[in-house]
mmCIF file as Biopython writes it, N, C-alpha, C and O atoms, coordinates in Angstrom:
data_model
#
loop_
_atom_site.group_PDB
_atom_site.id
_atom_site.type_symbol
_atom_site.label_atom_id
_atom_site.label_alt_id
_atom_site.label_comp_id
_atom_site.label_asym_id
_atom_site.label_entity_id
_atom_site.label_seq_id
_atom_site.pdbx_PDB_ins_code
_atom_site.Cartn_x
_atom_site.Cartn_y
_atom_site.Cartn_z
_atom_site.occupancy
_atom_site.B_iso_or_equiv
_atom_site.auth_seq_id
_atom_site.auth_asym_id
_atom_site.pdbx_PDB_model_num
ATOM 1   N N  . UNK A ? 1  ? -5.118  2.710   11.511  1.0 0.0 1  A 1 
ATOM 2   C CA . UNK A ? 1  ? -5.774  2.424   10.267  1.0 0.0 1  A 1 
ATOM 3   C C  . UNK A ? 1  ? -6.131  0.948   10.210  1.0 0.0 1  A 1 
ATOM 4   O O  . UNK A ? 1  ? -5.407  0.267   10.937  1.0 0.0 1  A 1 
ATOM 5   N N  . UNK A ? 2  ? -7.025  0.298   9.558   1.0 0.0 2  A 1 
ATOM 6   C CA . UNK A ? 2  ? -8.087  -0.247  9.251   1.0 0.0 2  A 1 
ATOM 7   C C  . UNK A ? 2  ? -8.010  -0.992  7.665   1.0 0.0 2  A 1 
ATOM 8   O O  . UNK A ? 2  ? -8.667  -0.364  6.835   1.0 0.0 2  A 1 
ATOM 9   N N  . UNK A ? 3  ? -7.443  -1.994  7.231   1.0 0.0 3  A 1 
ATOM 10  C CA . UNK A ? 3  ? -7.168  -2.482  5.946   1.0 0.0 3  A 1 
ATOM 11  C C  . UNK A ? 3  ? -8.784  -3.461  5.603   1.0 0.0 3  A 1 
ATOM 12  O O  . UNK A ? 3  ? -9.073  -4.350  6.404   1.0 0.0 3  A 1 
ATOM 13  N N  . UNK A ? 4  ? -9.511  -3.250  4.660   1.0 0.0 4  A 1 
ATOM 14  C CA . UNK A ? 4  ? -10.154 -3.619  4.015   1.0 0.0 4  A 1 
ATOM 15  C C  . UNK A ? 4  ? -10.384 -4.326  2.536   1.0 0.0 4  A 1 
ATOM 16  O O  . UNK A ? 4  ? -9.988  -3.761  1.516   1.0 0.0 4  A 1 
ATOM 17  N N  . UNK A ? 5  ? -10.989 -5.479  2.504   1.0 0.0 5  A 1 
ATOM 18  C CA . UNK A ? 5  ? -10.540 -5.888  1.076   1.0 0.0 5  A 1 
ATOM 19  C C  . UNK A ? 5  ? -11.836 -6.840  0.260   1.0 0.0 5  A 1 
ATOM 20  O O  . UNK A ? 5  ? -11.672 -8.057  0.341   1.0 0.0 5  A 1 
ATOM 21  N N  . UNK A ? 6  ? -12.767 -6.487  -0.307  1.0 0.0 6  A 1 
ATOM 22  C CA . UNK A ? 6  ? -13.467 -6.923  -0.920  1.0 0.0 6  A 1 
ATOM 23  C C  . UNK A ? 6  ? -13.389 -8.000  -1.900  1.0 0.0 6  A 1 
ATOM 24  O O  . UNK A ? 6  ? -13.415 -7.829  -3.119  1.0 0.0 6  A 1 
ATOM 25  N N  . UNK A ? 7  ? -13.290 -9.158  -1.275  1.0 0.0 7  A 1 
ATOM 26  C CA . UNK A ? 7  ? -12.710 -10.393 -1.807  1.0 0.0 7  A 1 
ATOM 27  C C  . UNK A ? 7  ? -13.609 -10.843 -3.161  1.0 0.0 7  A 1 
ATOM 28  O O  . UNK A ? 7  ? -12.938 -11.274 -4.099  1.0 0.0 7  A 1 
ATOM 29  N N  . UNK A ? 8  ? -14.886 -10.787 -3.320  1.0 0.0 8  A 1 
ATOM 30  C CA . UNK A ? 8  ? -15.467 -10.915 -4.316  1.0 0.0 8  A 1 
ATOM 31  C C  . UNK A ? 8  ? -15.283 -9.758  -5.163  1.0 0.0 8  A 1 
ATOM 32  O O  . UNK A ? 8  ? -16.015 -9.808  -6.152  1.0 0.0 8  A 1 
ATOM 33  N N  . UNK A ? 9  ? -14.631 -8.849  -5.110  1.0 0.0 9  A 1 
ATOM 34  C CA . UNK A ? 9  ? -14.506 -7.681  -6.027  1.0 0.0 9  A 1 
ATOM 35  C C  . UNK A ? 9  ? -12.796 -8.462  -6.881  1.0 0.0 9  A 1 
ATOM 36  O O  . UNK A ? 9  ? -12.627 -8.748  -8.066  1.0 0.0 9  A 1 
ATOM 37  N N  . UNK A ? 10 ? -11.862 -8.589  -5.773  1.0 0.0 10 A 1 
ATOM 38  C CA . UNK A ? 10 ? -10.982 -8.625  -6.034  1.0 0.0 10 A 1 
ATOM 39  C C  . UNK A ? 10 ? -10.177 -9.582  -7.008  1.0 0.0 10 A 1 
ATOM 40  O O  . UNK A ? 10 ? -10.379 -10.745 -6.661  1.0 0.0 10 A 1 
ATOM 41  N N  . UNK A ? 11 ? -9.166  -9.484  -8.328  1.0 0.0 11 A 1 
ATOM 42  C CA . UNK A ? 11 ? -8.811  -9.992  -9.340  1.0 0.0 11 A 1 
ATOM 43  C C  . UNK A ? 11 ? -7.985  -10.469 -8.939  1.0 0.0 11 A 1 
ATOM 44  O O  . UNK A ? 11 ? -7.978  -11.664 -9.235  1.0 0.0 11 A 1 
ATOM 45  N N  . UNK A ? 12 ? -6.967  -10.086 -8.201  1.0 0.0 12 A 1 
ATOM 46  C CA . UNK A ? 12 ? -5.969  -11.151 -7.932  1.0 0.0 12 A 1 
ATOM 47  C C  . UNK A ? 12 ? -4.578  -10.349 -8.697  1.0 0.0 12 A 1 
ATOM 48  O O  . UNK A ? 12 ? -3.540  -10.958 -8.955  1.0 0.0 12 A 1 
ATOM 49  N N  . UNK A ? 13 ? -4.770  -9.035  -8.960  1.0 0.0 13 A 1 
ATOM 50  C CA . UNK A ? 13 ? -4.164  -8.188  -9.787  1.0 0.0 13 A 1 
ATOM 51  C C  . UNK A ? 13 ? -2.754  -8.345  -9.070  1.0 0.0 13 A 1 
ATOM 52  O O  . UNK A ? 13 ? -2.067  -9.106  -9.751  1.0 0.0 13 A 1 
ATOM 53  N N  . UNK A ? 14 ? -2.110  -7.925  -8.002  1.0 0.0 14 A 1 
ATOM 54  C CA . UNK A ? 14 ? -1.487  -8.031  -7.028  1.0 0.0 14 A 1 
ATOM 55  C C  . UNK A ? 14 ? -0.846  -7.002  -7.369  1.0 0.0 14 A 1 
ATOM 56  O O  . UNK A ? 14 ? 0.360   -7.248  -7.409  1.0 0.0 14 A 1 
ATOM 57  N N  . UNK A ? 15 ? -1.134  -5.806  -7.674  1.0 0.0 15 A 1 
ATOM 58  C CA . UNK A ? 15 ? -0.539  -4.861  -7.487  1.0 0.0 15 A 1 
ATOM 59  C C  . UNK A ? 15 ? -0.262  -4.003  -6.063  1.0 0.0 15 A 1 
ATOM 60  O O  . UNK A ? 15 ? 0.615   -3.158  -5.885  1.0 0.0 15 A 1 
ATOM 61  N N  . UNK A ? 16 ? -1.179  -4.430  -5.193  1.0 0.0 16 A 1 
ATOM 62  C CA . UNK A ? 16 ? -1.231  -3.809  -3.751  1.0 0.0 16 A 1 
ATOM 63  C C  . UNK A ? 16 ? 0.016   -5.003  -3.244  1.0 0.0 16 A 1 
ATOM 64  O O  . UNK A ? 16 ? 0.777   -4.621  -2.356  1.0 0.0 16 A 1 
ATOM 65  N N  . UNK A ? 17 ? 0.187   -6.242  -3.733  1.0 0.0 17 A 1 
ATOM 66  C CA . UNK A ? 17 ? 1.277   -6.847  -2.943  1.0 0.0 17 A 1 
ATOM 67  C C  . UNK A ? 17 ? 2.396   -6.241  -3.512  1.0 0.0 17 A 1 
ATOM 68  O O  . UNK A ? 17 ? 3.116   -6.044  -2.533  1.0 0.0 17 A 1 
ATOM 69  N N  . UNK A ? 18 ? 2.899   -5.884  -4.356  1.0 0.0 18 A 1 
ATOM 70  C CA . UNK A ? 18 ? 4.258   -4.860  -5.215  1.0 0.0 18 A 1 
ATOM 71  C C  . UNK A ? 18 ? 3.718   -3.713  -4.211  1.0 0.0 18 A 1 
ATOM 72  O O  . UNK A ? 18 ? 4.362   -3.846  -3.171  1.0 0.0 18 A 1 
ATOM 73  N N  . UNK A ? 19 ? 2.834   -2.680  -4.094  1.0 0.0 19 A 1 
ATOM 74  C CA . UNK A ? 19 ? 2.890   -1.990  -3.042  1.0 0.0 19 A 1 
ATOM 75  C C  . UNK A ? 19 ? 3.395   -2.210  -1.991  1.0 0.0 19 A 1 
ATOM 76  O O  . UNK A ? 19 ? 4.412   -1.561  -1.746  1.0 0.0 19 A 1 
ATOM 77  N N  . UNK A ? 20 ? 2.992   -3.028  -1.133  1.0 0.0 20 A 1 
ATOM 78  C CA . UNK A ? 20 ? 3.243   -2.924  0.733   1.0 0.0 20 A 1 
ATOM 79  C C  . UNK A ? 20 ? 3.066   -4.646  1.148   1.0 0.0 20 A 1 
ATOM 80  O O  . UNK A ? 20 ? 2.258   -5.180  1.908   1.0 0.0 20 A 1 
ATOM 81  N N  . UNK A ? 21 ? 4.179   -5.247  0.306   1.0 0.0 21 A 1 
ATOM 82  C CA . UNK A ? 21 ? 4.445   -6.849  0.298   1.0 0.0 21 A 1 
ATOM 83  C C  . UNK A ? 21 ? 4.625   -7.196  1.696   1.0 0.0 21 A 1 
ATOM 84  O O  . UNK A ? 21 ? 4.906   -8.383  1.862   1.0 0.0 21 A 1 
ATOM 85  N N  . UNK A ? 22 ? 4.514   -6.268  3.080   1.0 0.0 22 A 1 
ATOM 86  C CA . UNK A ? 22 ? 4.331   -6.999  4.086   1.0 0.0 22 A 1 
ATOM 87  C C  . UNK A ? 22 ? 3.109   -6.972  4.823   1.0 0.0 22 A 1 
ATOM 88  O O  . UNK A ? 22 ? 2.948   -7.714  5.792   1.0 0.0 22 A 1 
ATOM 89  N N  . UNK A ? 23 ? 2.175   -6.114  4.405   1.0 0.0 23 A 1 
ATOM 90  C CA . UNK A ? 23 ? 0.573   -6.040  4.335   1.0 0.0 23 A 1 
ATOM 91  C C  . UNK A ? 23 ? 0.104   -6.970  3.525   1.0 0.0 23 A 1 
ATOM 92  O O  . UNK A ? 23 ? -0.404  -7.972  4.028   1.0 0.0 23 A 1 
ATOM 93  N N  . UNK A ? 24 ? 0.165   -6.856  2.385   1.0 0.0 24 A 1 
ATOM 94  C CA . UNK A ? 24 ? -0.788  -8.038  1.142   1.0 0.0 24 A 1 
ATOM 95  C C  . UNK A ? 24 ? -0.032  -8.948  0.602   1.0 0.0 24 A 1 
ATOM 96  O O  . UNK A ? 24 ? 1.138   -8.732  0.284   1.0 0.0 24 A 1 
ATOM 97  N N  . UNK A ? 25 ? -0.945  -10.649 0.366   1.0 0.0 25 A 1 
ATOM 98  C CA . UNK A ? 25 ? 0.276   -11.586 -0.496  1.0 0.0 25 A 1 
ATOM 99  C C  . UNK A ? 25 ? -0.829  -12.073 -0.934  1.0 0.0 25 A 1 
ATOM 100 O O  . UNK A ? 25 ? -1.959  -11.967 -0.456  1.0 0.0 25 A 1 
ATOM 101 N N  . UNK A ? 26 ? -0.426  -12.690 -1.992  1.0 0.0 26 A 1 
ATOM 102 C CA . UNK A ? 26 ? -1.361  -14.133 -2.601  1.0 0.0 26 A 1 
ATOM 103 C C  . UNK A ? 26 ? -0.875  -15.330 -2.223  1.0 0.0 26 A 1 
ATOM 104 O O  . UNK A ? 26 ? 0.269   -15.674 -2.522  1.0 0.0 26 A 1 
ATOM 105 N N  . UNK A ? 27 ? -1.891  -16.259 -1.364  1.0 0.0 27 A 1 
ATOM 106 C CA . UNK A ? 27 ? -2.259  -17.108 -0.944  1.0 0.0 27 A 1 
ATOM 107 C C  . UNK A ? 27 ? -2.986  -18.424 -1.768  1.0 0.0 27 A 1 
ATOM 108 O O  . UNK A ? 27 ? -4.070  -18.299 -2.338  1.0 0.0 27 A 1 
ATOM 109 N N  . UNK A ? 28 ? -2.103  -19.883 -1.730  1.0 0.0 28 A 1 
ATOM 110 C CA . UNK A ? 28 ? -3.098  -20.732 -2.593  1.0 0.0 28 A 1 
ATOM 111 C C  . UNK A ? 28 ? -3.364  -21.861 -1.566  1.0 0.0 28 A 1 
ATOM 112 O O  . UNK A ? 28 ? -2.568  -22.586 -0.970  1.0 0.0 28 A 1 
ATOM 113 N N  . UNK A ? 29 ? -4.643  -21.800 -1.537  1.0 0.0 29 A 1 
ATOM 114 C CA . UNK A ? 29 ? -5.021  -23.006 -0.958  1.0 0.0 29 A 1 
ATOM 115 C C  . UNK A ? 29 ? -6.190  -24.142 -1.418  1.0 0.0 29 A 1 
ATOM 116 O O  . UNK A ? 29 ? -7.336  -23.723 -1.584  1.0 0.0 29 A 1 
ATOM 117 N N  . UNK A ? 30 ? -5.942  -25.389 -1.597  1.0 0.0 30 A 1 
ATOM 118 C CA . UNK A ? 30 ? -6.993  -25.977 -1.987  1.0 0.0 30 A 1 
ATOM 119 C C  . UNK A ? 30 ? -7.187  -26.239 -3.785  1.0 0.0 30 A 1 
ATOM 120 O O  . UNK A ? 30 ? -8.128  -26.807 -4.339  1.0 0.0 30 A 1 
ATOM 121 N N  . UNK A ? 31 ? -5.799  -25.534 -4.510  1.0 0.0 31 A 1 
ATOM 122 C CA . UNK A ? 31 ? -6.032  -25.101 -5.609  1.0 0.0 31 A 1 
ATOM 123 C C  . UNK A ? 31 ? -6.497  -23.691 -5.970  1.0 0.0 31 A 1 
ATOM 124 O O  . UNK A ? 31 ? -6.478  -23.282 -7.131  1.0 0.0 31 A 1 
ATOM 125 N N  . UNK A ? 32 ? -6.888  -23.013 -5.000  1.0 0.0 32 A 1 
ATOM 126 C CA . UNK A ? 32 ? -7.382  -21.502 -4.878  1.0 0.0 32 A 1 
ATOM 127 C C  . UNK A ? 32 ? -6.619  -20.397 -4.602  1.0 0.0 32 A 1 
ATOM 128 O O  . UNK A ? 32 ? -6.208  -20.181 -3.462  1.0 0.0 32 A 1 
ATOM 129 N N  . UNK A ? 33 ? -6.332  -19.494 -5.766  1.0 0.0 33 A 1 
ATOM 130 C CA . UNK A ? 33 ? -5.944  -18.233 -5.024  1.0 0.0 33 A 1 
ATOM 131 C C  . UNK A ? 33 ? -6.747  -17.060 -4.528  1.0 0.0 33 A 1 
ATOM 132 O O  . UNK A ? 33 ? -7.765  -16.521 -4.962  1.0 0.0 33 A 1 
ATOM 133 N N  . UNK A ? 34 ? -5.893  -16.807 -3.373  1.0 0.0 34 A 1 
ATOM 134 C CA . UNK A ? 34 ? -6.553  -15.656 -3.004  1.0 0.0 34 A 1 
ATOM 135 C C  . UNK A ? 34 ? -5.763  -14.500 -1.978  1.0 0.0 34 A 1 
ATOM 136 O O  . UNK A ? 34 ? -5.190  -14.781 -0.926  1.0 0.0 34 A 1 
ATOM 137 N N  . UNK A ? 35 ? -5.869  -13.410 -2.462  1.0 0.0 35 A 1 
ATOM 138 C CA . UNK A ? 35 ? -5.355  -12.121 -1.948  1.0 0.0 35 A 1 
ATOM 139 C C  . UNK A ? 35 ? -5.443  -12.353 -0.345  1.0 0.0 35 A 1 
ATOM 140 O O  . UNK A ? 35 ? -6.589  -12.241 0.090   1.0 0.0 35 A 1 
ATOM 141 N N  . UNK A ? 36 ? -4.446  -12.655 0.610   1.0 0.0 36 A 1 
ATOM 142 C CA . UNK A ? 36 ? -4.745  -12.576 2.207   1.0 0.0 36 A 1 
ATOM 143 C C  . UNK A ? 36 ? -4.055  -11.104 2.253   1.0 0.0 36 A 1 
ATOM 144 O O  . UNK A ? 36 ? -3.063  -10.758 1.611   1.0 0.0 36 A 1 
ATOM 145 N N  . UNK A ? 37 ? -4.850  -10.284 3.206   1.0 0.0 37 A 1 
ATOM 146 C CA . UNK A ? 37 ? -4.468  -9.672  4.369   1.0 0.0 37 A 1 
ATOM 147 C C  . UNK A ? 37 ? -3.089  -9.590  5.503   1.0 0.0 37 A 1 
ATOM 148 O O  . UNK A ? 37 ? -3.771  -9.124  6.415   1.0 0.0 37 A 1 
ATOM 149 N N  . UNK A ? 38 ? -2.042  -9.663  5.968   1.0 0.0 38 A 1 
ATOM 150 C CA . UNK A ? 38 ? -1.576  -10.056 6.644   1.0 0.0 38 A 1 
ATOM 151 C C  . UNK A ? 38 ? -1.619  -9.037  7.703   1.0 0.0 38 A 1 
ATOM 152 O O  . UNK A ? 38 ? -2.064  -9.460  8.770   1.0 0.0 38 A 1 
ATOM 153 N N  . UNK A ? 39 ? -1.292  -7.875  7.679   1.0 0.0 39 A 1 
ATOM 154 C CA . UNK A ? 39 ? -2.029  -7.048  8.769   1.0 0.0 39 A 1 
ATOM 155 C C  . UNK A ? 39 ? -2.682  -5.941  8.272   1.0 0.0 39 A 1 
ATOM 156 O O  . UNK A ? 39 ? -2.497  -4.917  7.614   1.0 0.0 39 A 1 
ATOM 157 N N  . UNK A ? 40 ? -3.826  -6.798  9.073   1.0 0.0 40 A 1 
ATOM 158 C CA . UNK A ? 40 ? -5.363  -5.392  9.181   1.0 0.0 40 A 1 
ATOM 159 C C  . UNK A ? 40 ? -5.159  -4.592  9.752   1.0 0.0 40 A 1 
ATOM 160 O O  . UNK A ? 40 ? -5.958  -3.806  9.242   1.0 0.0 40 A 1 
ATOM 161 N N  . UNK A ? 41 ? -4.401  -3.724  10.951  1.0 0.0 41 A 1 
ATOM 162 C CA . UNK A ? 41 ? -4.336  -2.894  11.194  1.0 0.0 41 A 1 
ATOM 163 C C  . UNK A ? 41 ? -2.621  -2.482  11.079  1.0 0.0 41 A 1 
ATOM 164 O O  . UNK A ? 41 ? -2.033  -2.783  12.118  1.0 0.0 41 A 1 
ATOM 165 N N  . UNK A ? 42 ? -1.874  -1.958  10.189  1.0 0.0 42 A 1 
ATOM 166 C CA . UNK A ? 42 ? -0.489  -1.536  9.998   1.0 0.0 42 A 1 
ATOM 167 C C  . UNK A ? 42 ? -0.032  -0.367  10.760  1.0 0.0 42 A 1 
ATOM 168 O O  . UNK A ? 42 ? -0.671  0.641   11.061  1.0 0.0 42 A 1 
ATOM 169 N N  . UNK A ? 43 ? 1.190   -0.680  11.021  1.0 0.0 43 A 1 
ATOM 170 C CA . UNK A ? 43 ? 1.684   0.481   11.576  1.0 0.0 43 A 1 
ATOM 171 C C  . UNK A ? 43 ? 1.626   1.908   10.779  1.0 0.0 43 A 1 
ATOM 172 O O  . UNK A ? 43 ? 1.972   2.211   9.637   1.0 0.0 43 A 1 
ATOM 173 N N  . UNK A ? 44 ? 1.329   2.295   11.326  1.0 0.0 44 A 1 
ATOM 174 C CA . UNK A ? 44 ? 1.365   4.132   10.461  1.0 0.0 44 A 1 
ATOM 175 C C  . UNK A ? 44 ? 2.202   4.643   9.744   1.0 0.0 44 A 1 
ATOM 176 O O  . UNK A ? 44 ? 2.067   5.549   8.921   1.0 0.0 44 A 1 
ATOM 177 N N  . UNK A ? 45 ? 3.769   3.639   10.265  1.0 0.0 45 A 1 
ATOM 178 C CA . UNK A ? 45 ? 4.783   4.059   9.018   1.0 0.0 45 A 1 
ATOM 179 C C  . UNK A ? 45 ? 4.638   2.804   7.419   1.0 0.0 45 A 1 
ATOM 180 O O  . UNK A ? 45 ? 5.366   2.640   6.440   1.0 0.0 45 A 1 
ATOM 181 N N  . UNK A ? 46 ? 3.602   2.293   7.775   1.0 0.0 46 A 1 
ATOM 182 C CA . UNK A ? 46 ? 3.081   1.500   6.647   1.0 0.0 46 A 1 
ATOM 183 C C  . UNK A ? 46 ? 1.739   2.378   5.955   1.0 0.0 46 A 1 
ATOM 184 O O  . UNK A ? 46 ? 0.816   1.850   5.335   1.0 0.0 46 A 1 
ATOM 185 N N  . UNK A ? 47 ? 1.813   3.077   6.088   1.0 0.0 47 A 1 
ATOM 186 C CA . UNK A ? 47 ? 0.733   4.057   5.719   1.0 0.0 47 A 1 
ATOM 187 C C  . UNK A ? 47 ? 0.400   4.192   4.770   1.0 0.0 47 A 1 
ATOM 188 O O  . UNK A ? 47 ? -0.505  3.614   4.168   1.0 0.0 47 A 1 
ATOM 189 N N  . UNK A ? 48 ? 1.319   5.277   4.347   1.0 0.0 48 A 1 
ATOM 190 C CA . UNK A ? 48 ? 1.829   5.511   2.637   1.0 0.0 48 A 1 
ATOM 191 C C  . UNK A ? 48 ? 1.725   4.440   2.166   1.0 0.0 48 A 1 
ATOM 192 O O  . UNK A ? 48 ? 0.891   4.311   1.270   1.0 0.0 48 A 1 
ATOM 193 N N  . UNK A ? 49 ? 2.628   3.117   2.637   1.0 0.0 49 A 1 
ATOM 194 C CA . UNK A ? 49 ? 2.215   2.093   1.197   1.0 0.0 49 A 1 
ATOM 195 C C  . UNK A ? 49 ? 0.731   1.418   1.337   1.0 0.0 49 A 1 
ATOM 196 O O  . UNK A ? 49 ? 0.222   0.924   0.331   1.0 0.0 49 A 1 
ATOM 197 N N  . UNK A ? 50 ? 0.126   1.401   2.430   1.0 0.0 50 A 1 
ATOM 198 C CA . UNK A ? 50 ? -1.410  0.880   2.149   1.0 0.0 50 A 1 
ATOM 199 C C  . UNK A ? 50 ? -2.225  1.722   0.873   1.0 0.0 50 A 1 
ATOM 200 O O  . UNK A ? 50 ? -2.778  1.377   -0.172  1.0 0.0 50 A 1 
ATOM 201 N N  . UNK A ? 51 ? -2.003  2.846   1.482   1.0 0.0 51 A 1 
ATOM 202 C CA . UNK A ? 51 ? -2.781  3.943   0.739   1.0 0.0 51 A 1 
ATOM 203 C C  . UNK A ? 51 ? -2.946  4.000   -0.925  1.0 0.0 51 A 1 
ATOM 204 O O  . UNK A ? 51 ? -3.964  3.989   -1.618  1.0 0.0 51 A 1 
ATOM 205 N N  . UNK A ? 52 ? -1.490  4.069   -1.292  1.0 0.0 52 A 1 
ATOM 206 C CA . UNK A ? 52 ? -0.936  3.788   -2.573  1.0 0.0 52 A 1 
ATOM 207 C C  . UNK A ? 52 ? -1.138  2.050   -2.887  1.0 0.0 52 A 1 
ATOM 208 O O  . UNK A ? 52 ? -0.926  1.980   -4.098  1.0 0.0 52 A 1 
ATOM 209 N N  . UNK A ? 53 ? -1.387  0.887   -2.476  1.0 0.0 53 A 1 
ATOM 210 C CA . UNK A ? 53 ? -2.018  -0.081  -2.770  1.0 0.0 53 A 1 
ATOM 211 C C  . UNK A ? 53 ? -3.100  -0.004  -3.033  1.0 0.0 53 A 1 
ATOM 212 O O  . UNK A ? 53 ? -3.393  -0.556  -4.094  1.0 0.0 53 A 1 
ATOM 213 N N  . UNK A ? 54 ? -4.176  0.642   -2.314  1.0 0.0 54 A 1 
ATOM 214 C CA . UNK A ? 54 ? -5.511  0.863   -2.690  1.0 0.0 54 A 1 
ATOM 215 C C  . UNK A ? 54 ? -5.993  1.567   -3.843  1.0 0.0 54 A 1 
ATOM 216 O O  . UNK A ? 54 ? -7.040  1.338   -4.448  1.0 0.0 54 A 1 
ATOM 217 N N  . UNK A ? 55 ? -4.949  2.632   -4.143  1.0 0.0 55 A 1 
ATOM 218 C CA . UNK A ? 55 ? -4.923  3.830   -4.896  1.0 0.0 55 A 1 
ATOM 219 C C  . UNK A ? 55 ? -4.406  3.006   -6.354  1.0 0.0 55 A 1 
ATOM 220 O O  . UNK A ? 55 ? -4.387  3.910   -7.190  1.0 0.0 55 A 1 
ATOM 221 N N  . UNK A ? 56 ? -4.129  2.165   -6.803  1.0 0.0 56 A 1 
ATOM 222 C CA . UNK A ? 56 ? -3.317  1.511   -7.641  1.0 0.0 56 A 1 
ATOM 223 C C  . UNK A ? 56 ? -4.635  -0.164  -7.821  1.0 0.0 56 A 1 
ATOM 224 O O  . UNK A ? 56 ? -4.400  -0.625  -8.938  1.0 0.0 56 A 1 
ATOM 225 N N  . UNK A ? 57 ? -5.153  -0.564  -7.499  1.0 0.0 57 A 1 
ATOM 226 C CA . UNK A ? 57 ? -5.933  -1.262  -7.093  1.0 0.0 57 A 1 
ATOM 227 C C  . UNK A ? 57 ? -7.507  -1.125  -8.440  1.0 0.0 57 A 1 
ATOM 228 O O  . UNK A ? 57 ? -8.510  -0.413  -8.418  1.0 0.0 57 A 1 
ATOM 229 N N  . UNK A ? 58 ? -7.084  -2.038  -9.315  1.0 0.0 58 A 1 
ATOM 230 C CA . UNK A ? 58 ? -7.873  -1.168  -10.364 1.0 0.0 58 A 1 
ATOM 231 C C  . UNK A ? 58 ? -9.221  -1.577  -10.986 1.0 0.0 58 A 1 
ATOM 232 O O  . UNK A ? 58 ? -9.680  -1.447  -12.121 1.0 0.0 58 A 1 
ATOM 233 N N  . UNK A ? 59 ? -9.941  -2.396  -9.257  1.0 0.0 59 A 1 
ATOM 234 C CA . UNK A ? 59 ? -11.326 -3.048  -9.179  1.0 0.0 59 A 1 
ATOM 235 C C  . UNK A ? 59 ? -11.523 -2.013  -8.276  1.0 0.0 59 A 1 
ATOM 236 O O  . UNK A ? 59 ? -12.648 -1.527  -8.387  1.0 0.0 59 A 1 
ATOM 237 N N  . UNK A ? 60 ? -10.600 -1.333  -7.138  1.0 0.0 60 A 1 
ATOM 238 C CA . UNK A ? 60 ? -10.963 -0.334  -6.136  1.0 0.0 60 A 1 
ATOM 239 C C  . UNK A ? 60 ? -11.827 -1.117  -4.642  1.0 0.0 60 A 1 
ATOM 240 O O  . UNK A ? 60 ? -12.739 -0.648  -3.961  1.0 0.0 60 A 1 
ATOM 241 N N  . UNK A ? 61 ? -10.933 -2.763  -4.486  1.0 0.0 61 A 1 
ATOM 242 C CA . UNK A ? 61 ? -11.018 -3.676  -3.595  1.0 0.0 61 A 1 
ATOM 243 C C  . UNK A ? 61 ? -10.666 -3.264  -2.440  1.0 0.0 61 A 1 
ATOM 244 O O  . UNK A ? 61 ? -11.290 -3.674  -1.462  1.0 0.0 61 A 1 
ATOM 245 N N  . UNK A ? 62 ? -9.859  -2.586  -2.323  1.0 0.0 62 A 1 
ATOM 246 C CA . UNK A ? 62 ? -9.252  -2.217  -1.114  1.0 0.0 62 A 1 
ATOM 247 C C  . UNK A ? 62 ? -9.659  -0.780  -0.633  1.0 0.0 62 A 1 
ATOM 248 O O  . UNK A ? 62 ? -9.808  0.230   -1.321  1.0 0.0 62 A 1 
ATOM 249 N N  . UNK A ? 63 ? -9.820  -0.964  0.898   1.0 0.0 63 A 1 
ATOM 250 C CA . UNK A ? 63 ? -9.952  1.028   1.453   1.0 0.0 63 A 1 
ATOM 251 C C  . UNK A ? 63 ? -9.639  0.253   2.569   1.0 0.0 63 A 1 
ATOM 252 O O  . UNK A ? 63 ? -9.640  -0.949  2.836   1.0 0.0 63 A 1 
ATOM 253 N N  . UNK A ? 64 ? -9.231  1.842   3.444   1.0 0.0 64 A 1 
ATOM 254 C CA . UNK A ? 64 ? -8.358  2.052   4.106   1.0 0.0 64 A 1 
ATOM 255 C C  . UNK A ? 64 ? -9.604  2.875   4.987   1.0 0.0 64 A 1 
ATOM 256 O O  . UNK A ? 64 ? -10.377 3.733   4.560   1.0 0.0 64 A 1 
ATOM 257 N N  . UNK A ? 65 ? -9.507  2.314   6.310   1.0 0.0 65 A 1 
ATOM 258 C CA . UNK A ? 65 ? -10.400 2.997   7.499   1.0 0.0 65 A 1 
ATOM 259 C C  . UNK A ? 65 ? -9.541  3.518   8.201   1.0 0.0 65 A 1 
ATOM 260 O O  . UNK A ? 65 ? -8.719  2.778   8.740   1.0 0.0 65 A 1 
ATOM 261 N N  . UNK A ? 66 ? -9.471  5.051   8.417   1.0 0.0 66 A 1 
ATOM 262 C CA . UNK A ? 66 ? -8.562  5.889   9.433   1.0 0.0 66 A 1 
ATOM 263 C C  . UNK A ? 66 ? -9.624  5.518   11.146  1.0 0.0 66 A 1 
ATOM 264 O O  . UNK A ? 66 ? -10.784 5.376   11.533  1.0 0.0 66 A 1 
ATOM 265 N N  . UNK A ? 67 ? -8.209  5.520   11.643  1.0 0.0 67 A 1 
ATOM 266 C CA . UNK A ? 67 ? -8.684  5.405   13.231  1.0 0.0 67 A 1 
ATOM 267 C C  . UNK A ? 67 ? -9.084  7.050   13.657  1.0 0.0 67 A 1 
ATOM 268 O O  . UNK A ? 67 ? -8.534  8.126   13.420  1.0 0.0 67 A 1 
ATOM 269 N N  . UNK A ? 68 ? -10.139 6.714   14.293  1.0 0.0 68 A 1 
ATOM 270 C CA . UNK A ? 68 ? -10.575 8.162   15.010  1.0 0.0 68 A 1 
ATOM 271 C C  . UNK A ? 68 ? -9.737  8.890   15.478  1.0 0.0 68 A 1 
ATOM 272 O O  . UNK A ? 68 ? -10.066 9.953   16.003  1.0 0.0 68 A 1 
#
């Protein structure tokens, strides 16, 4: 799987980091926050919580690309 995140969509809600806090964090740099990524592609037993981050996600910033 495939983590995606539409940074101009995204509020900064951080509900996907309470989801799967070793996939998503908020990041400040410069005076700026912003939602990082930490792994784009998660292990599969991180699954469930990507999924349910996205699913909870309530701009709908985040999707999830299944590997072929």
């Amino acid at each position: 799987m495939r983590v995606v995140v539409d940074l101009e969509v995204c509020e900064l809600n951080a509900l996907c980091v309470v989801e799967a806090p070793s996939v998503f964090q908020i990041v400040t740099r410069d005076g700026q926050s912003q939602l990082e990524v930490v792994l784009l592609e998660p292990p599969d037993d991180l699954g469930p919580a990507v999924r349910a981050a996205a699913d909870v996600c309530p701009k709908a910033a985040i999707s999830v690309e299944e590997a072929p």
